[in-house]
LUMDO-926511 format. One record per atom (N, C-alpha, C): x, y, z; residue number from 0. Coordinates in pm, whole numbers. Example, Ala and Ser with C-alpha at 12.3 -4.5 7.8 and 13.67 -1.06 7.14 Angstrom:
// residues 2
        u        v        w     i
     1319     -569      780     0
     1230     -450      780     0
     1320     -330      780     0
     1285     -225      708     1
     1367     -106      714     1
     1290        3      787     1
This chain:
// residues 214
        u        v        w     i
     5342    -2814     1565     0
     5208    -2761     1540     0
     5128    -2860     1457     0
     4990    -2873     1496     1
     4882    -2978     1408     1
     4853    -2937     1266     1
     4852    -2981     1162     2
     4769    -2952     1082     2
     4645    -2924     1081     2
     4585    -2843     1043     3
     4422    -2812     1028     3
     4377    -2751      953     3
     4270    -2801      913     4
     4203    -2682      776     4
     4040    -2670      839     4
     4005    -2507      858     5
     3861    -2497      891     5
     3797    -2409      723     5
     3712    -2474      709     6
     3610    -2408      591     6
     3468    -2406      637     6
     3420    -2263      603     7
     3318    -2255      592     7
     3204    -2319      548     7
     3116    -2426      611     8
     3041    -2495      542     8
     2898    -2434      555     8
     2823    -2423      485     9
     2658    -2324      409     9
     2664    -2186      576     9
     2774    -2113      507    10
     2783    -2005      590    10
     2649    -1914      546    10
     2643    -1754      630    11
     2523    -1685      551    11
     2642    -1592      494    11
     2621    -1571      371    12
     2688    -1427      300    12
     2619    -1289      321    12
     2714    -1206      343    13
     2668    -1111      354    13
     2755    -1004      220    13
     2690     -956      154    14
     2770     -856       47    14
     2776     -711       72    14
     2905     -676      103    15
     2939     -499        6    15
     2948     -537      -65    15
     2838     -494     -169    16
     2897     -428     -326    16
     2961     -328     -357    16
     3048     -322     -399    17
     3121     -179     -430    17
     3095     -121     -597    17
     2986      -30     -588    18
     2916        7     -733    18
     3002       92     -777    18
     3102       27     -924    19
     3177       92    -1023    19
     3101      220    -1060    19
     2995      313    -1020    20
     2925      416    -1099    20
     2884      436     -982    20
     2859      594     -957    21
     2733      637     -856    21
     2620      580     -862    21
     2615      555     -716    22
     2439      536     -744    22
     2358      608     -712    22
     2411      711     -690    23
     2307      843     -658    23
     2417      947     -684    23
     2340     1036     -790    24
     2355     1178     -859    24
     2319     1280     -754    24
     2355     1420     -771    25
     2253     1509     -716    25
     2095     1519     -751    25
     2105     1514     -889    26
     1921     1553     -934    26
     1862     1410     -869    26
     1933     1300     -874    27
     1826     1215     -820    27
     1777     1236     -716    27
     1919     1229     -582    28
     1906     1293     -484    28
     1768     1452     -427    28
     1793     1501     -505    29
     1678     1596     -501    29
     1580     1577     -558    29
     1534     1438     -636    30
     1417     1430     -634    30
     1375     1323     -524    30
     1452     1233     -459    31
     1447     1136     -359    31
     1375     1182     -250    31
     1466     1295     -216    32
     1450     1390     -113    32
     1310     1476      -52    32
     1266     1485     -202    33
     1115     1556     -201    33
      989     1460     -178    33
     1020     1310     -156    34
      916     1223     -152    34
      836     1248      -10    34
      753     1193      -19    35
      638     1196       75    35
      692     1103      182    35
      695     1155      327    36
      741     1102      401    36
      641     1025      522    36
      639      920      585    37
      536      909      706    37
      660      952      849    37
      628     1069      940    38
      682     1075     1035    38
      650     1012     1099    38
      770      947     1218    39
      775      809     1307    39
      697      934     1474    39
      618      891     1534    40
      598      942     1666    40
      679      963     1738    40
      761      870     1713    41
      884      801     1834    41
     1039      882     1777    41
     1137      787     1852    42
     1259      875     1793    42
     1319      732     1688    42
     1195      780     1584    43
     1286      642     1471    43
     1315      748     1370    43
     1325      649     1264    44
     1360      697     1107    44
     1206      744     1051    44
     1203      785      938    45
     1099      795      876    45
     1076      726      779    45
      999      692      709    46
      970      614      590    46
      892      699      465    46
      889      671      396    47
      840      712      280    47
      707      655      257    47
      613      725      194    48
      483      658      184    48
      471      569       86    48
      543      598      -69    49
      569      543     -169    49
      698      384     -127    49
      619      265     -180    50
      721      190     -114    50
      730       89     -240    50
      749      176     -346    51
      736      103     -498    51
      860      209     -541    51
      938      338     -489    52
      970      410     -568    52
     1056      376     -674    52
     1139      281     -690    53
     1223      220     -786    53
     1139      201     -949    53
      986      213     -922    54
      915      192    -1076    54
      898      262    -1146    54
      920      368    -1083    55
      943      560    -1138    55
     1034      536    -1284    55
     1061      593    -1388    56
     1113      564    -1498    56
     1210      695    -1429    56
     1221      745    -1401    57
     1321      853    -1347    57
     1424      779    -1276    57
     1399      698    -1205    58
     1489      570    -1150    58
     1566      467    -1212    58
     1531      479    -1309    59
     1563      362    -1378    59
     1702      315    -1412    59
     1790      409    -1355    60
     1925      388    -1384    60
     1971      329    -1170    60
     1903      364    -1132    61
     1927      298     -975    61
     1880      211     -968    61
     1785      140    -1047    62
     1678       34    -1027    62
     1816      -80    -1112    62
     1857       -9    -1221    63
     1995     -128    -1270    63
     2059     -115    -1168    63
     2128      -48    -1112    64
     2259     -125    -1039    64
     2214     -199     -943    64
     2109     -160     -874    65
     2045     -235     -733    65
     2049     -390     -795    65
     1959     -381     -962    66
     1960     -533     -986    66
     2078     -627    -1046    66
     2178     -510    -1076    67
     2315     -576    -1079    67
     2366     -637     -978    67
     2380     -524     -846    68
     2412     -645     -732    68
     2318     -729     -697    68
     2204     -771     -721    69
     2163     -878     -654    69
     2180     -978     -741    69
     2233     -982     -901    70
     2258    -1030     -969    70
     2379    -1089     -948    70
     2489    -1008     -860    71
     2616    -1065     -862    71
     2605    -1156     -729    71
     2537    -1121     -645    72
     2512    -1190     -520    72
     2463    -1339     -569    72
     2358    -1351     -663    73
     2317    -1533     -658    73
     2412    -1588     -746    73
     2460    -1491     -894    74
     2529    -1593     -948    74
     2624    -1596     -955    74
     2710    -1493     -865    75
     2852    -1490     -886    75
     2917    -1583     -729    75
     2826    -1535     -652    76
     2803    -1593     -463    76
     2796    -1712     -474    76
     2626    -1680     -489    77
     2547    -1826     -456    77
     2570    -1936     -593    77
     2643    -1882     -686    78
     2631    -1970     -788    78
     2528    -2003     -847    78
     2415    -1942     -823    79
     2276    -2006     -878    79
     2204    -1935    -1015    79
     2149    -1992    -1123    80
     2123    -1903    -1209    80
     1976    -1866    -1238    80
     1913    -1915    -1103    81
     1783    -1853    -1084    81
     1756    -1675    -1081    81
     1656    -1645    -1144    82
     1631    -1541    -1165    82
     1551    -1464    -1047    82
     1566    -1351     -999    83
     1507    -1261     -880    83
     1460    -1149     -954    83
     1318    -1089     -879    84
     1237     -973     -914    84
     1234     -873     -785    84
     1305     -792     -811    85
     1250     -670     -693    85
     1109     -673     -694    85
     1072     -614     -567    86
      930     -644     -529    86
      857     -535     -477    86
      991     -443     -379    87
      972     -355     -274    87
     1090     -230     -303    87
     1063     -108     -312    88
     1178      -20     -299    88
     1131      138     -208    88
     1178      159     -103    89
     1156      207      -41    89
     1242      322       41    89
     1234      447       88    90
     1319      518      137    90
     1300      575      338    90
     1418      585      387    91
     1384      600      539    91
     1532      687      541    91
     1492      823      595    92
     1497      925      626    92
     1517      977      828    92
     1664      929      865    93
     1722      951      953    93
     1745     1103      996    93
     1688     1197     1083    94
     1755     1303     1162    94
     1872     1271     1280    94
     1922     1410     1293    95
     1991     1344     1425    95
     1924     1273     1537    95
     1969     1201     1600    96
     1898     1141     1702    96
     1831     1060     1684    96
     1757      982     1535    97
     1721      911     1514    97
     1780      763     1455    97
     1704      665     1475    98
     1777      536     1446    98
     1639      480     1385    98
     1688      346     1329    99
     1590      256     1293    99
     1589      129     1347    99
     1492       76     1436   100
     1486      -12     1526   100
     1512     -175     1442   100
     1486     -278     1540   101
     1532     -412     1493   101
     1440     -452     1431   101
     1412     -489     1291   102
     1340     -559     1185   102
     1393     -643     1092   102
     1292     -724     1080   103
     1266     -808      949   103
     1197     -793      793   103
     1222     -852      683   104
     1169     -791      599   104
     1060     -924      569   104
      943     -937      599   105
      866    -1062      559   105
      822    -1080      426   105
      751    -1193      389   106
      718    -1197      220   106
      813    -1189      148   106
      940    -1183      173   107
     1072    -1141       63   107
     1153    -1233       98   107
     1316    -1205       18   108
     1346    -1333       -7   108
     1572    -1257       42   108
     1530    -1172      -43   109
     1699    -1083      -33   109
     1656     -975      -48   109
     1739     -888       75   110
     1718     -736       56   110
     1804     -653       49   110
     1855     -557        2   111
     1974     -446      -29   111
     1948     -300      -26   111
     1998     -252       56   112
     2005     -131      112   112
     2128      -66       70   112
     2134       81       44   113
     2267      213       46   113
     2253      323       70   113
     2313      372      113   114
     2296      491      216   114
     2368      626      153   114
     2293      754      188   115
     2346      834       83   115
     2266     1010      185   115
     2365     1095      167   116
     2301     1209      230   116
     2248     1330      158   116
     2193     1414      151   117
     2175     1532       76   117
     2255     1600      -16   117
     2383     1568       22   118
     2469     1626        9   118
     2566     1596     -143   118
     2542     1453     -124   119
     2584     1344     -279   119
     2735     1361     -219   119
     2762     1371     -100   120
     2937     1355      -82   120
     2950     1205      -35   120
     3078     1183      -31   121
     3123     1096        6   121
     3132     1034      115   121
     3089      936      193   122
     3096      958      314   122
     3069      828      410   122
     3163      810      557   123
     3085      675      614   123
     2985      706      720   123
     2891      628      682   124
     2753      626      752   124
     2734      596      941   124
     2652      613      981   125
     2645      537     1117   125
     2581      371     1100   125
     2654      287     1138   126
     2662      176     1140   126
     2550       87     1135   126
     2505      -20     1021   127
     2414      -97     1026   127
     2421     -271     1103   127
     2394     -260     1197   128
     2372     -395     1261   128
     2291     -510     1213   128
     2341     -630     1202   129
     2219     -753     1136   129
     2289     -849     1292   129
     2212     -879     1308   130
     2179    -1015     1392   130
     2207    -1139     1339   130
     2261    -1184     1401   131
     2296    -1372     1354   131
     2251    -1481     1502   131
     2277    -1587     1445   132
     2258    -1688     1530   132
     2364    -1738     1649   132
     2468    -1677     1628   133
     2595    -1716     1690   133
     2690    -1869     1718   133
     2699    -1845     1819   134
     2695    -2025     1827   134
     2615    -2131     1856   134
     2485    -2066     1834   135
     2384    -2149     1872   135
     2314    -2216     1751   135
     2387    -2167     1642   136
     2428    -2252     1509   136
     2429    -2339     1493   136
     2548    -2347     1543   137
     2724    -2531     1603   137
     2588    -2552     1653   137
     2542    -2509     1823   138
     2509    -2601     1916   138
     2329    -2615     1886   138
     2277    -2621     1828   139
     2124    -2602     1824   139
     2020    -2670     1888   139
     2081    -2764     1966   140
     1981    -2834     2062   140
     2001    -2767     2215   140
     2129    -2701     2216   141
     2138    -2624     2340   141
     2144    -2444     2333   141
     2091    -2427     2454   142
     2083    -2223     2475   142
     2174    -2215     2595   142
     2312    -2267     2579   143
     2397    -2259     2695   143
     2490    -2115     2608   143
     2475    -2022     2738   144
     2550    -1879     2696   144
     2731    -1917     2710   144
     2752    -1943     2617   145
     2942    -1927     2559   145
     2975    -1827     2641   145
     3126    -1817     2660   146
     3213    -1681     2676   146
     3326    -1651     2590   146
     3284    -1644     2461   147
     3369    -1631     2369   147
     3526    -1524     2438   147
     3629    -1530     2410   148
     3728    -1449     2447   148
     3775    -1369     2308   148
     3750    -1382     2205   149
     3721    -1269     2081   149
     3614    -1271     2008   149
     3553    -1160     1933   150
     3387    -1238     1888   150
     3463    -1208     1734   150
     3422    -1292     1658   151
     3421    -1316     1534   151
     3271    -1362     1470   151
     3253    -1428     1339   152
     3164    -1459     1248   152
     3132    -1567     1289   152
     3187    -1690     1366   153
     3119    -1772     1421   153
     3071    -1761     1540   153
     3110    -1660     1606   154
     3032    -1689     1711   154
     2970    -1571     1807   154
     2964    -1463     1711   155
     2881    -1333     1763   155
     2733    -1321     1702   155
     2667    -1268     1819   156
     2513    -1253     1747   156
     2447    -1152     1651   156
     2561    -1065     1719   157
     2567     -976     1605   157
     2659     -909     1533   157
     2669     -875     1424   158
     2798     -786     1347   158
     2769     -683     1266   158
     2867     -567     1334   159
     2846     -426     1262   159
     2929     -427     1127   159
     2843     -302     1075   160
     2885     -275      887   160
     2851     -135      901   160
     2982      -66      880   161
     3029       64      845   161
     2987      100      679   161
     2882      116      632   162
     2874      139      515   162
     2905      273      443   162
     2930      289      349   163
     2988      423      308   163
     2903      456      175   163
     2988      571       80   164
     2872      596       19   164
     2893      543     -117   164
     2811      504     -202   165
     2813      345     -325   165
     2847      265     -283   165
     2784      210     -177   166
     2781       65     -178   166
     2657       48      -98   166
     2606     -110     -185   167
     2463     -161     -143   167
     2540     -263      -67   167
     2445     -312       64   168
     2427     -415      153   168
     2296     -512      134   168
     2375     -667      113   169
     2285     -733       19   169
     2258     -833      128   169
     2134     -908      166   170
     2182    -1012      326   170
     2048    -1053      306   170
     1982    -1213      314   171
     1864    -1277      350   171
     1781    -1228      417   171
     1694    -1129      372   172
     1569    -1093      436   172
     1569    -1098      563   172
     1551    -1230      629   173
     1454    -1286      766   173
     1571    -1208      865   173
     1674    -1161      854   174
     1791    -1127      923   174
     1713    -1010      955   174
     1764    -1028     1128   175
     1697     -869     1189   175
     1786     -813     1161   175
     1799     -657     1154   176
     1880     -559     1120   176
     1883     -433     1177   176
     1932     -334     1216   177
     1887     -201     1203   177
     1989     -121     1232   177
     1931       47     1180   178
     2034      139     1204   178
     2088      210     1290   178
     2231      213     1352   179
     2210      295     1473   179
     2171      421     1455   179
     2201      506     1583   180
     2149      591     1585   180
     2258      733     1547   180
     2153      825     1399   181
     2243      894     1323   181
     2317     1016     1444   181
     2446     1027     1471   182
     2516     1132     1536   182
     2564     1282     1466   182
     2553     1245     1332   183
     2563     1375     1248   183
     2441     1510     1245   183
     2471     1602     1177   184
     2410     1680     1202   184
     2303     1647     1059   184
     2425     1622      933   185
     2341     1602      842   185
     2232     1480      856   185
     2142     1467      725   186
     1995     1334      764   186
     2067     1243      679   186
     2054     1119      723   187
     2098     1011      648   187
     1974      972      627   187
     1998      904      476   188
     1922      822      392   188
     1932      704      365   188
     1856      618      370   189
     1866      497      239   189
     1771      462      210   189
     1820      368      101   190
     1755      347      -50   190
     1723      153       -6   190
     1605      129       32   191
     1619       -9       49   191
     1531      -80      -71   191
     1553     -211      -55   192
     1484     -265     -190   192
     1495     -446     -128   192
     1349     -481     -208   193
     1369     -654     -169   193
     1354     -738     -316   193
     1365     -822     -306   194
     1374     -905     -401   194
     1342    -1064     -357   194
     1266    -1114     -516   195
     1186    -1249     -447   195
     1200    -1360     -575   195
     1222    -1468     -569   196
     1273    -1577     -708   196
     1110    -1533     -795   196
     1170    -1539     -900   197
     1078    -1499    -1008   197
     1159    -1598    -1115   197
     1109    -1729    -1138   198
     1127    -1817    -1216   198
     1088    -1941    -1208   198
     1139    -2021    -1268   199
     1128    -2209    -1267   199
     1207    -2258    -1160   199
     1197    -2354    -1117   200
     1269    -2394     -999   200
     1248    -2564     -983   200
     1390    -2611    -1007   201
     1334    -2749     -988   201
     1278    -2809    -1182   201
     1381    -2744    -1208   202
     1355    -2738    -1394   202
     1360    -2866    -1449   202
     1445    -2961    -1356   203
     1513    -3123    -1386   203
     1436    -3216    -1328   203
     1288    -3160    -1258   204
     1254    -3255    -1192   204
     1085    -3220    -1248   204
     1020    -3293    -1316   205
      913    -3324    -1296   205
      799    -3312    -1202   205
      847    -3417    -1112   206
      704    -3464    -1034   206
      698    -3311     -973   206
      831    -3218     -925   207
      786    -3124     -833   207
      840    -2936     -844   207
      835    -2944     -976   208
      899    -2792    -1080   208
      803    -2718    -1049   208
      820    -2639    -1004   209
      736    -2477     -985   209
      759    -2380    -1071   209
      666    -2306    -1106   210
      721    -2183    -1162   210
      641    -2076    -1142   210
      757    -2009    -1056   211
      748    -1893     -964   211
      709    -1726    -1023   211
      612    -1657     -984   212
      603    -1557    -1071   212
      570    -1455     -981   212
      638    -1316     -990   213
      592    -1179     -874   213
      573    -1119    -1016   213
């Protein structure tokens, strides 16, 4: 047999966080629940009209952990000790039969989502899809369709995430995403939120240091 070593070189990360504490109580939950909703025409999710709700001082204990994991994501991940500002926090409100179609989050930078039902039980969700590039990664001057014979992380376009309940999903914005479609009877929820560099950048360099402010 050959020797070989394959490593990941500037892969995209994708994070479960697994939050040591609830991140959703009942009372929060029932006040989440009561927000103002925009109904979708179609058979989507709903959204919330409020798309700041994280500034609520009633929040303020969800607004930490959200910024804990994105905290553990740059500097524990990415290694970086640049600083990030939530920007966006927002809620979408699944019935049966409903899903949330393929999107992007623009103007933002990292976004984190967790999913949570009326109920404050425990529980795994219907499945969130993000989109990747596949192998057209490796090959980027060509759009020749592969026939992969197992799909894995290099070379599927897309990959499902079974999320359950405390844990945020943390992933680069520009990544399309969406939810399938809920099969339960109960409404699934989540709690999404974005985040955008809010600092100095380029601190060692003179001619071309920014400093970034939301």
């Amino acid at each position: 047999m050959n020797n070989h070593k394959i490593f990941n070189f500037n892969p995209i990360p994708i994070l479960i966080y697994e939050s040591k504490e609830n991140i959703f109580n009942k009372k929060d939950i029932d006040f989440l629940i009561k927000e103002t909703f925009e109904e979708n025409k179609f058979n989507y999710c709903s959204l919330s009209v409020n798309n700041n709700l994280l500034e609520n001082k009633k929040y303020n204990k969800i607004k930490k952990i959200y910024e804990n994991a994105i905290s553990f994501y740059t500097k524990d991940i990415l290694n970086i000790e640049n600083k990030f500002k939530m920007t966006n926090s927002w809620l979408t409100k699944n019935k049966k039969n409903q899903e949330h179609y393929w999107h992007t989050h623009p103007n933002v930078m990292l976004s984190a989502v967790s999913y949570f039902n009326e109920q404050a039980i425990s529980t795994e969700f219907s499945p969130l899809l993000i989109k990747g590039i596949g192998l057209n990664n490796i090959f980027k001057n060509f759009q020749f369709e592969f026939d992969p014979q197992n799909l894995n992380q290099f070379n599927s376009h897309i990959w499902e995430i079974k999320p359950t309940t405390n844990q945020i999903i943390i992933f680069p914005s520009w990544m399309e995403h969406k939810s399938v479609i809920n099969t339960k009877e109960e409404i699934r929820y989540c709690l999404g939120t974005n985040f955008f560099l809010n600092d100095l950048v380029g601190r060692n360099n003179e001619a071309s240091g920014l400093n970034v402010k939301v």
